[in-house]
C-alpha positions as CSV (number, residue, x, y, z in Angstrom):
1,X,93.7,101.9,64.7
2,X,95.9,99.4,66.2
3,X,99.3,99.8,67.3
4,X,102.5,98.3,65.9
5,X,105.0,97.1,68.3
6,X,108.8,97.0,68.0
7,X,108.6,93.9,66.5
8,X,106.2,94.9,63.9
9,X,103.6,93.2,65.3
10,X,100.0,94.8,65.3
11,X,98.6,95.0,68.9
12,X,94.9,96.6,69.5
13,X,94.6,99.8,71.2
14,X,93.5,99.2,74.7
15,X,89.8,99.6,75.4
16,X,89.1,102.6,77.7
17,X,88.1,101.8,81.3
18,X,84.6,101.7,82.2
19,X,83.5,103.4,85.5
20,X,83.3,100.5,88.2
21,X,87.4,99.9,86.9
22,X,87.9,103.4,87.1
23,X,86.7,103.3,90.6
24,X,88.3,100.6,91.7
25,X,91.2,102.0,90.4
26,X,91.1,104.7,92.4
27,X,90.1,103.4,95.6
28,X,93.4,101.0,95.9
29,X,95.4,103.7,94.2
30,X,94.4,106.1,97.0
31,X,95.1,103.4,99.8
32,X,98.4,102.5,98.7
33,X,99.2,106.3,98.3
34,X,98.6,106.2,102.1
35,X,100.7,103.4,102.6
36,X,103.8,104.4,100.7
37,X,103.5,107.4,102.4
38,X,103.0,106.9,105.5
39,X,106.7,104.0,105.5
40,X,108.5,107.3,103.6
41,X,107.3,109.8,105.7
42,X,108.0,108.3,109.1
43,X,111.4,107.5,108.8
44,X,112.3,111.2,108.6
45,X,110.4,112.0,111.7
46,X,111.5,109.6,114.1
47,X,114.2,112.1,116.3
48,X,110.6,114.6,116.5
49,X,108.8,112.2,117.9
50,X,111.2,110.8,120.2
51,X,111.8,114.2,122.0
52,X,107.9,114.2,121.7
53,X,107.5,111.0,124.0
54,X,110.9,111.8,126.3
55,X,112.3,108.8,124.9
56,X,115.7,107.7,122.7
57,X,116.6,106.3,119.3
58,X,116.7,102.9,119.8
59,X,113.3,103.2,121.7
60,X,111.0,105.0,119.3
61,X,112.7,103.2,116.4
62,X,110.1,99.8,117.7
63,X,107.2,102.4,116.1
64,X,109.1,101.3,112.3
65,X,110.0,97.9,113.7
66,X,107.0,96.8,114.7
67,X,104.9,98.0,111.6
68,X,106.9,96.4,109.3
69,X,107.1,92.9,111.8
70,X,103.1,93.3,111.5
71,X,103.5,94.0,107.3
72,X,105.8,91.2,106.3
73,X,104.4,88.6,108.5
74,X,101.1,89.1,107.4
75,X,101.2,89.2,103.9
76,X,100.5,85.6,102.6
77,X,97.5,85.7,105.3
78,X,96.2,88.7,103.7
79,X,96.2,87.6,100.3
80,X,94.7,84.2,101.1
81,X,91.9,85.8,102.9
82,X,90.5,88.0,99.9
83,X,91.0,85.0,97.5
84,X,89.3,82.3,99.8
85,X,86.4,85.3,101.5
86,X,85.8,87.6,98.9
87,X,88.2,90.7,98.0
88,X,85.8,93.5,98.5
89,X,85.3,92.6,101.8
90,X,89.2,92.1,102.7
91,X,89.9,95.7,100.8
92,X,87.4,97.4,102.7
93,X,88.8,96.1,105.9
94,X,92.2,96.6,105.1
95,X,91.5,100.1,104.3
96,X,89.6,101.0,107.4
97,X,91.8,99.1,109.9
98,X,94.7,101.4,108.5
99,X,92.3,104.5,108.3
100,X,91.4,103.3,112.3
101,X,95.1,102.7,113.3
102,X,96.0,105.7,112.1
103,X,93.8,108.1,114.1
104,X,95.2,105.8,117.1
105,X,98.6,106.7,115.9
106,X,98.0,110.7,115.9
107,X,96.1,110.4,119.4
108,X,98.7,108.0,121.0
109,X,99.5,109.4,124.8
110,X,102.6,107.1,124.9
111,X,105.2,105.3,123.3
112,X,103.8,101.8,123.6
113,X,100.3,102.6,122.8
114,X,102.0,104.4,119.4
115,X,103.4,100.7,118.6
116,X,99.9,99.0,119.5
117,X,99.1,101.3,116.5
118,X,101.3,100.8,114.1
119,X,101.0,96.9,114.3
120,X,97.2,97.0,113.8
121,X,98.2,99.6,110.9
122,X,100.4,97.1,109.4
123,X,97.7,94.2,109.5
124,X,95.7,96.8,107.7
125,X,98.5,97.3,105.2
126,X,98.9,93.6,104.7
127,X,95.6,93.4,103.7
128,X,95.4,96.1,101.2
129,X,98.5,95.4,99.0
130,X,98.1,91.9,98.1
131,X,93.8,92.2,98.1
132,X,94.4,95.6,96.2
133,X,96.4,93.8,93.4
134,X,94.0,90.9,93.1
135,X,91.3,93.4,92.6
136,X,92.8,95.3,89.5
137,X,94.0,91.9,88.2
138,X,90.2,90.6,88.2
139,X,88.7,93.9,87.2
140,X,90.7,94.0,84.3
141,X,91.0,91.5,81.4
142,X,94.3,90.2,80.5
143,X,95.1,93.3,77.7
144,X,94.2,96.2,80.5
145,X,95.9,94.8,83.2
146,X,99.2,95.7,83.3
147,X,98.4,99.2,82.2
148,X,96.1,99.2,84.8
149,X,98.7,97.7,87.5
150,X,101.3,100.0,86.1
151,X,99.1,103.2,87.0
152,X,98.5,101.5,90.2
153,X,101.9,102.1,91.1
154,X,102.5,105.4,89.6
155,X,100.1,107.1,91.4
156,X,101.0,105.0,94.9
157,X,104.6,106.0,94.0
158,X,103.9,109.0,94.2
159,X,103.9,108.9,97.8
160,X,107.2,107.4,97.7
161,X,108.2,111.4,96.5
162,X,105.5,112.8,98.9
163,X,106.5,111.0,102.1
164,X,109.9,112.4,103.1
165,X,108.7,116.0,102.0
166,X,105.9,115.6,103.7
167,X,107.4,113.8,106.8
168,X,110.2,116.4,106.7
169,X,107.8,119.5,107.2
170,X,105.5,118.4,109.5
171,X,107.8,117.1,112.0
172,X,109.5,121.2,110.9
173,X,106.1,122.5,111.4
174,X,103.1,121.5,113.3
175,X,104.2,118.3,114.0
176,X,104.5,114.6,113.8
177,X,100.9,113.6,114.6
178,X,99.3,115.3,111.8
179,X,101.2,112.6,109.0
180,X,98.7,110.0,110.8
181,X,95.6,112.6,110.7
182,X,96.3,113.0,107.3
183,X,96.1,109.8,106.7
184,X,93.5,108.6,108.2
185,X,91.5,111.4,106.0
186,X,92.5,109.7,102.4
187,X,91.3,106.5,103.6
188,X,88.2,107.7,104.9
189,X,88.3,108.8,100.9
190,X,89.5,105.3,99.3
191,X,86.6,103.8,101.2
192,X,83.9,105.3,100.3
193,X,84.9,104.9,96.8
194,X,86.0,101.4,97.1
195,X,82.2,100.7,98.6
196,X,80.8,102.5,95.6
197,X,82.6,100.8,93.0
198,X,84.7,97.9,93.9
199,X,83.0,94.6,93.2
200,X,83.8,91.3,94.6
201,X,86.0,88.3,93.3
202,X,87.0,85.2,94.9
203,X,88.9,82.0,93.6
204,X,85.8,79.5,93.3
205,X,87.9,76.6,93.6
206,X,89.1,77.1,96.8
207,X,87.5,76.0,100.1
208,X,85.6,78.4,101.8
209,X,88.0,77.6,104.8
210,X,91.1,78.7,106.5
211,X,94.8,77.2,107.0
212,X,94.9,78.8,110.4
213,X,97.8,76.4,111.4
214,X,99.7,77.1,108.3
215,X,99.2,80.9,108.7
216,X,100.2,80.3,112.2
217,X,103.5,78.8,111.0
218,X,104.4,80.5,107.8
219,X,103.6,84.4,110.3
220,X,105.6,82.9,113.1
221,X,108.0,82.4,110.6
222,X,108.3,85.9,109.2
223,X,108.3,87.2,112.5
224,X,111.3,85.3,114.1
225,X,113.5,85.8,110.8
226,X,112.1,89.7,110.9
227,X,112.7,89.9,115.1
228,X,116.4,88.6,114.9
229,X,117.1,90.8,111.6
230,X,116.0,94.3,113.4
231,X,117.4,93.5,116.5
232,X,120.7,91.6,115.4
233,X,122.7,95.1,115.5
234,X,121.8,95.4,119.3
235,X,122.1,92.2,120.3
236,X,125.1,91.2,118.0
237,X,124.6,88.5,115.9
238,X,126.5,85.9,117.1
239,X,124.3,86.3,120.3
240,X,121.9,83.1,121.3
241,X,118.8,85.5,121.1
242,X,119.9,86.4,116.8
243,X,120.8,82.5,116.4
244,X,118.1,81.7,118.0
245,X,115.4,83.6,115.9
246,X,117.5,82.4,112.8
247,X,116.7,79.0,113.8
248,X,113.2,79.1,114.8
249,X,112.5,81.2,111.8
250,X,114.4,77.7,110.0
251,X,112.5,75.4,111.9
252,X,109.3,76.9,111.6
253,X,109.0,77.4,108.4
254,X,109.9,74.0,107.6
255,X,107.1,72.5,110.0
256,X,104.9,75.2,107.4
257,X,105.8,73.3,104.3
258,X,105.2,70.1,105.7
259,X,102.2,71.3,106.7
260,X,101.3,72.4,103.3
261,X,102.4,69.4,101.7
262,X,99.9,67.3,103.8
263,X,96.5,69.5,103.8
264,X,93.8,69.6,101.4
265,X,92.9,73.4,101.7
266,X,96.9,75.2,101.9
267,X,97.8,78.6,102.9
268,X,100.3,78.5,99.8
269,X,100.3,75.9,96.9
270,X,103.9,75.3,96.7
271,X,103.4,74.0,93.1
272,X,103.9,77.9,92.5
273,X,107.5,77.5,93.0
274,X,107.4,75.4,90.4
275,X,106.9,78.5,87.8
276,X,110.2,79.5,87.1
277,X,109.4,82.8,85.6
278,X,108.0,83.9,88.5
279,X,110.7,82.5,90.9
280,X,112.9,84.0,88.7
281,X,111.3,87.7,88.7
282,X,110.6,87.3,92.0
283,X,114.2,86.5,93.5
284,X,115.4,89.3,91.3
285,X,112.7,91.6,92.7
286,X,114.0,90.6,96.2
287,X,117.3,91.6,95.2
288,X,116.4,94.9,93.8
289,X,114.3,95.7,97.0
290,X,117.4,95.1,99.1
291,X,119.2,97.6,97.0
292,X,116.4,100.0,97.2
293,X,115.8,99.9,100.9
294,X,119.5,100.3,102.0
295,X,120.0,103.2,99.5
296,X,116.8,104.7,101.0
297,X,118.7,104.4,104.6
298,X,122.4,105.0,103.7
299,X,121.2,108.2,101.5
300,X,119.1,109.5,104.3
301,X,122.4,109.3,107.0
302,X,124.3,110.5,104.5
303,X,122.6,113.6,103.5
304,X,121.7,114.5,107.7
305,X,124.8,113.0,109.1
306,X,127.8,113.8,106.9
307,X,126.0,116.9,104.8
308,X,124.0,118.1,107.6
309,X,120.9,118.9,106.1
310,X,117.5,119.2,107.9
311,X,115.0,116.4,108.0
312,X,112.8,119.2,105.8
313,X,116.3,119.8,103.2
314,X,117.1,116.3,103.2
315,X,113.3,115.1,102.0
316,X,113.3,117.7,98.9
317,X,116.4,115.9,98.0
318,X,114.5,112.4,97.9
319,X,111.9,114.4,95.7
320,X,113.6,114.0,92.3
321,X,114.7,110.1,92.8
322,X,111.2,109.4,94.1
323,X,109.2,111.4,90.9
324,X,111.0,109.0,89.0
325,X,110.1,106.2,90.7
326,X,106.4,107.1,90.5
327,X,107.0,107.2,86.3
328,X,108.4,103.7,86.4
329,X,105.0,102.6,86.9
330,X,103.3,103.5,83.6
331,X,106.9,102.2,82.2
332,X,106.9,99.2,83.4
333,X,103.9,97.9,82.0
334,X,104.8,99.2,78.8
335,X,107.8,97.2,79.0
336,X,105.9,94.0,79.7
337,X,104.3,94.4,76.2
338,X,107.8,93.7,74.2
339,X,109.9,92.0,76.7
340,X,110.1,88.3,79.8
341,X,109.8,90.0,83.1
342,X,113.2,88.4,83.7
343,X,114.3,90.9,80.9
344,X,112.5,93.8,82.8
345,X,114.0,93.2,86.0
346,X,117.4,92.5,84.9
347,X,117.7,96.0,82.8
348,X,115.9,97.7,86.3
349,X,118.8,96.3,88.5
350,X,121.3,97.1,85.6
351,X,120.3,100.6,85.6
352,X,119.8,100.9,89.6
353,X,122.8,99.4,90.6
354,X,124.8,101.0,87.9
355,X,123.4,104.7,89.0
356,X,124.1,103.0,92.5
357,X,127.7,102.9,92.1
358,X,128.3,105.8,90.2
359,X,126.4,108.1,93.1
360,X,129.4,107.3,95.2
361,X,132.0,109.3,94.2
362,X,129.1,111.7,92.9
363,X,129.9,114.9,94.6
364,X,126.7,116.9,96.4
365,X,124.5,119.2,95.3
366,X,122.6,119.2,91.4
367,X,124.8,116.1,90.2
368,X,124.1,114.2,93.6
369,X,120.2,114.8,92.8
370,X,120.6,113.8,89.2
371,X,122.4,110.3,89.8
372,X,120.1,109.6,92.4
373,X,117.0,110.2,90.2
374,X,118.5,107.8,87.5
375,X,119.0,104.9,90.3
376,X,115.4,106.0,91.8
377,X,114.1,105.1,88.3
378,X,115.7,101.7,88.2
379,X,115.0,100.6,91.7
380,X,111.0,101.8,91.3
381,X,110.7,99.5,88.1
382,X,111.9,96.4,89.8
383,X,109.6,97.1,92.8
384,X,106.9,97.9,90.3
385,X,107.5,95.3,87.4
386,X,108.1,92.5,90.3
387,X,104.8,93.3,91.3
388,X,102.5,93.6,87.4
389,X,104.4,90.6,85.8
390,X,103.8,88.2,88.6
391,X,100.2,88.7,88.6
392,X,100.4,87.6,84.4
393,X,102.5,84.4,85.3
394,X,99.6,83.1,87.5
395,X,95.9,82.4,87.0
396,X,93.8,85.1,87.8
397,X,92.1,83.1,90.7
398,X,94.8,82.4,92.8
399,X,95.8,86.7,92.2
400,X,95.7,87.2,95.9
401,X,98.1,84.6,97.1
402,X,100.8,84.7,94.6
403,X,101.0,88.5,95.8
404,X,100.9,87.9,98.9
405,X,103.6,85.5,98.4
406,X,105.9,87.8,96.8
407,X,105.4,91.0,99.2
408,X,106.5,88.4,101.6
409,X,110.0,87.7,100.4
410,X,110.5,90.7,99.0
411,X,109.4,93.0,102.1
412,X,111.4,91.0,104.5
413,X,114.5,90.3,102.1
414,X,114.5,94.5,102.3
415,X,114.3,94.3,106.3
416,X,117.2,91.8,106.5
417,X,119.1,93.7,103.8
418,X,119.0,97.4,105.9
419,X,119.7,95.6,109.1
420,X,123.2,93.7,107.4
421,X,123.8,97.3,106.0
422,X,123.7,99.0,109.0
423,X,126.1,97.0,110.5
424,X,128.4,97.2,107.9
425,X,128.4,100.9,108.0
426,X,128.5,100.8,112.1
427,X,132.0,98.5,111.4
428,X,133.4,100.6,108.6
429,X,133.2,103.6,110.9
430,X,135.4,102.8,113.6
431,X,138.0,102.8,110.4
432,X,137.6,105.5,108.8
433,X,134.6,108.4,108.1
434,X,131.0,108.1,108.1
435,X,131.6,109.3,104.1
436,X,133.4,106.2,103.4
437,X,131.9,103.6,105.2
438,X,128.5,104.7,103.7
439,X,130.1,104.8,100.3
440,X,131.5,101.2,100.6
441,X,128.4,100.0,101.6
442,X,126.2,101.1,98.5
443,X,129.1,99.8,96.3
444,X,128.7,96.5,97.5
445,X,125.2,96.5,97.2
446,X,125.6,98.1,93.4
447,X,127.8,95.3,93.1
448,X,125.5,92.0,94.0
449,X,122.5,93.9,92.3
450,X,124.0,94.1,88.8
451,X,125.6,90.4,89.6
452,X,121.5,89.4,90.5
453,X,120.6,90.9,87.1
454,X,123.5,88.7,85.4
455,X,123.2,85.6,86.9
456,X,119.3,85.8,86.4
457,X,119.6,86.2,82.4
458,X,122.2,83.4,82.5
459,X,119.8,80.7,84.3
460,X,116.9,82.2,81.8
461,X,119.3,81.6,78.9
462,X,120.1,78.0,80.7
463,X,116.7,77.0,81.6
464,X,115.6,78.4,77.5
465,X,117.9,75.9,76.4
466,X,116.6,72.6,78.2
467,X,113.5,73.3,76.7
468,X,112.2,74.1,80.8
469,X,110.9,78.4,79.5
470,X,109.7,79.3,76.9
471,X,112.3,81.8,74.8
472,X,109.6,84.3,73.9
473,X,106.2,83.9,75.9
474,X,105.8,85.7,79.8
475,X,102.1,83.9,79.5
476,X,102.8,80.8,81.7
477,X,100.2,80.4,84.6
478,X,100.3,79.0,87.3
479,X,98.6,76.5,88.2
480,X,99.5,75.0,84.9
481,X,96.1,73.6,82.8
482,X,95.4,70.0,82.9
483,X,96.7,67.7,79.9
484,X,93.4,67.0,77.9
């Protein structure tokens, strides 16, 4: 029978998934189950393997910083690459350049050849979100897709819950390395099935060549801006070395739009910017990843700084917040079927940012947990949503690139946003206690985040009015079709 939606609208039941999209769906799941939790698991692990390699913080902290320098500025690249090549082919070598990477990681003898590692693991990375999306979004037509993006994310989510528990007792028990040997294992997995079942898509309209300049650029670009945000703390940030990766991060990627401007085959086609919807969802999604990210920091001092747990205490602690992160997947695609994306994202930030506040004068213990798991919810439907509705506001051909495009900003809005934060919380502890200066922080990022959601709805509402959105429709791709 066919379903009736809360409009009273009859919608078809969706068609059940044939084998080859089952597979598929696996395969990226499974990789992106390795990636979420190999970023969650880490972070709660780093003091292990610092006394591991005789070395300090601030040194084996360039094993997180130089993975996520290799993710964000590689993003667009990888995206491009499986639209312009074929996405099989940039999956599968995604997946086995993390797989690789990762035995590297568990057999590093040193420091620097860990960081070696983790850079070529997050080239692998960059490859397998963005090529990993495009795939479901081809495999799928246009009814499946969001339910199939949606349980994408739920089950890579779930290593969102996974990683801090799991980084928590290994580094308590037989140690730090076997995180990467785990690892390496499930993607051994995801590509064999991915080889079995994926099959390959391309955008046929592209040129079967490369923007290597403007990849050059737009990399260089993430890089600097990335570079001057991790380091800004140490250096201080009115140092020449922070203003002056702020301004080659400017000037760079300024040469990169002029540069796309002018070719005939770009990196990026910046008439995507011209689809509001997805600017819109996308800036809010930025937004929301700040949010998300800092929380993920200030929660984790708070609860092995100021309470004291154990790395081990502190992960089961994450566990509830991070389940309901993993639901918001299935959620948010159920969402996209009654409500604009900018909708979506605005209730996820006013929920997250609302939960946000209220965790602050949220005492430990079962309540602590339970307001957490409420802004957990909200702040995994914006990362989810952000990603499933931007793949509907653009042709399926050019999948690949508009993901890439919006990992981009969104990953290195989070970087910037955790490296502001924890100099906030560094200042507000010379006045007073580590409680309060964590505490302020996260209200001033509940704050701008339910101020995003508002002033999003309110240039919607604007833009509705001029006649430039439609009031009702999310179906607006991008490229726009030719006048006939």
């Amino acid at each position: 029978m066919a379903g009736v939606n809360m409009f009273g609208q009859r919608r078809p039941l969706p068609h059940r998934f044939n084998a080859a999209q089952t597979g598929a769906l696996i395969a990226v799941s499974l990789a992106m189950f390795c990636i979420q939790v190999d970023f969650f698991a880490l972070n709660l692990v780093l003091p292990s393997m610092a006394r591991g390699f005789r070395v300090g913080a601030d040194d084996v902290q360039w094993s997180v910083s130089a993975y996520m320098l290799s993710l964000g500025s590689l993003f667009i690249l990888g995206g491009r690459l499986g639209d312009i090549y074929g996405r099989r082919a940039a999956l599968l070598a995604g997946i086995a350049a993390f797989g690789a990477a990762s035995i590297g990681c568990a057999i590093a003898p040193s420091l620097p050849a860990l960081v070696l590692f983790r850079v070529l693991q997050g080239a692998g990375a960059a490859l397998v979100f963005p090529v990993g999306i495009a795939v479901l979004s081809n495999a799928y037509p246009d009814e499946q897709r969001a339910h199939a993006l949606g349980l994408l994310f739920a089950i890579a989510n779930v290593g969102t819950a996974l990683g801090p528990f799991a980084g928590g007792g290994l580094a308590s028990g037989p140690g730090w390395r076997w995180i990467f040997w785990s690892l390496a294992v499930l993607c051994a997995g995801a590509f064999a099935v991915a080889m079995a079942t994926v099959s390959d898509s391309r955008d046929p309209s592209a040129e079967r060549r490369l923007d290597v300049l403007g990849a050059a650029l737009v990399s260089a670009s993430v890089a600097a801006v990335s570079i001057a945000a991790d380091r800004g703390d140490t250096w201080g940030w009115s140092n020449a070395r922070t203003i002056g990766c702020f301004a080659l991060a400017a000037l760079l990627l300024a040469a990169f739009i002029a540069r796309e401007r002018r070719t005939a085959a770009p990196l990026v086609d910046l008439s995507l910017f011209r689809n509001l919807p997805y600017v819109l969802v996308t800036a809010m999604g930025a937004m929301s990843n700040i949010a998300y990210v800092v929380t993920v920091f200030a929660a984790s001092l708070y609860l092995q700084r100021v309470r004291g747990l154990s790395a081990l205490t502190a992960g089961l602690v994450f566990v509830g917040p991070s389940l309901l992160v993993a639901l918001s997947g299935p959620l948010g695609a159920r969402l996209g079927r009654y409500f604009r994306p900018t909708a979506v994202m605005a209730m996820a930030g006013v929920v997250a940012g609302s939960a946000l506040f209220v965790l602050t004068f949220t005492p430990h213990g079962l309540p602590y947990v339970l307001v957490f798991s409420v802004a957990g919810l909200g702040f995994g439907l914006g990362w989810t949503f952000v990603n499933i509705s931007t793949q509907d506001l653009v042709a399926k051909e050019r999948a690949g690139e508009a993901s890439g495009v919006v990992l981009t900003i969104v990953v290195t809005a989070g970087g910037i946003g955790v490296a502001a934060a924890a100099t906030a919380i560094s200042l507000l502890e010379h006045g007073g206690t580590p409680a309060n200066a964590i505490d302020s922080t996260l209200r001033v990022i509940a704050g701008a985040l339910i101020a995003a959601a508002v002033i999003v709805m309110a240039i919607r509402r604007q833009l509705v009015r001029r006649g430039l959105m439609a009031p009702l429709s999310m179906k607006q791709p991008w490229p726009p079709a030719a006048p006939s």
